[in-house]
N, C-alpha and C positions, 0 to 999 in steps of 0.2 A: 445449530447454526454453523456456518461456516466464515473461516477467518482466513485471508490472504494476505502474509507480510511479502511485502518488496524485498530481495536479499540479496547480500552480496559476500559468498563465501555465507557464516552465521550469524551475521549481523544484519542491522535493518538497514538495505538502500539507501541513499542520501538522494537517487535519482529516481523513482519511479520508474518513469518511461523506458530506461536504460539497462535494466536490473535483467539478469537471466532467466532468473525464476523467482517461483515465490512458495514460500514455503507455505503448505496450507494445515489448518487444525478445525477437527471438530470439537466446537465446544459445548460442552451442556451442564447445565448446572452448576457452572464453577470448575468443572472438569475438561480436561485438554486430552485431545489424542489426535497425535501429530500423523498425516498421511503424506502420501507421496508430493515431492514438491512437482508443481506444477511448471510446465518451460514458457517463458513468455512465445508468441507467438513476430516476437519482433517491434520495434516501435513505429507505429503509425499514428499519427495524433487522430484520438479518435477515439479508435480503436478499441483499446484495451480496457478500459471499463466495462464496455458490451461482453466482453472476450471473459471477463472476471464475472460477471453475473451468469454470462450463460452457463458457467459452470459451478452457478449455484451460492456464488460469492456474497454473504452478508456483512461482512466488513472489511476494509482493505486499511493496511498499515501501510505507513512509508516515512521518510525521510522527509523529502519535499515533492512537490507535486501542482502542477500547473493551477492558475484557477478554473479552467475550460473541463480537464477531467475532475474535476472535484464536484463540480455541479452535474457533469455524464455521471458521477456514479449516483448522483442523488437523486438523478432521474431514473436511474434503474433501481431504486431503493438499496440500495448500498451507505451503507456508512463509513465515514470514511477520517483514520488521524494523521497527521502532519505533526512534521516536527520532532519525529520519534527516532532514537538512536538506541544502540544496544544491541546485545544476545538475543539473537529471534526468540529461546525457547523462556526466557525472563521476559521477553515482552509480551510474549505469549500467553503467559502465566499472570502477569501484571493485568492484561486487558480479562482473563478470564477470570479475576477477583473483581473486577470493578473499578479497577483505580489506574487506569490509564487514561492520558488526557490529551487531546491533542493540543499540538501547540502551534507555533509559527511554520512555514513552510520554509527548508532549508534553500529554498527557491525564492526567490523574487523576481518578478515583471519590471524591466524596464521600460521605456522608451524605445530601446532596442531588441527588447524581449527578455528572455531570463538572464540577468545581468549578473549572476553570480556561481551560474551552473553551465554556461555553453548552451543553452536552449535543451538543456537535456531534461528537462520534469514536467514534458508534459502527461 
């Protein structure tokens, strides 16, 4: 299966939407091997779920992340964590043991749209 973390420099994205690449691994069995990172294709809300499945994506890490794409990835069968910080290749390592967990989105929805990121996670 394949894993897509959000990244920024080697750490995990706090923005999805925003992030330049994403670092991609195959994992199997508990086993990681990390391949060429992938360049996002730019932010279009939308977008980039489709863009991370078509290229085979079965789960995406991030930061925070809208609620709009989180449901786009669950329609493309993507699984998807929030709320994740850290060293891509430890969180990498963490989700290929089993014990990553998603959490809150670094993101929140306002009234006015994401009140705590600039509207950057979708």
């Amino acid at each position: 299966m394949k894993l897509a973390i959000a990244k920024d420099g080697e750490i995990v994205s706090a923005h999805f939407g925003h992030c330049e690449k994403y670092a991609i691994f195959e994992v199997e069995g508990g086993n990681l091997a990390r391949q060429a990172d992938l360049l996002s294709p730019g932010h279009e809300p939308g977008r980039l779920p489709a863009f991370l499945a078509e290229h085979g994506v079965n789960a995406v890490i991030a930061g925070g992340m809208g609620p709009r794409a989180v449901d786009l990835f669950h329609a493309n069968g993507v699984e998807v964590f929030i709320g994740i910080a850290g060293e891509i290749d430890a969180v990498a390592a963490e989700y290929a043991a089993g014990h990553l967990t998603s959490g809150e989105s670094t993101c929140t929805q306002g009234e006015e749209g994401h009140d705590n990121c600039d509207g950057g996670c979708h």
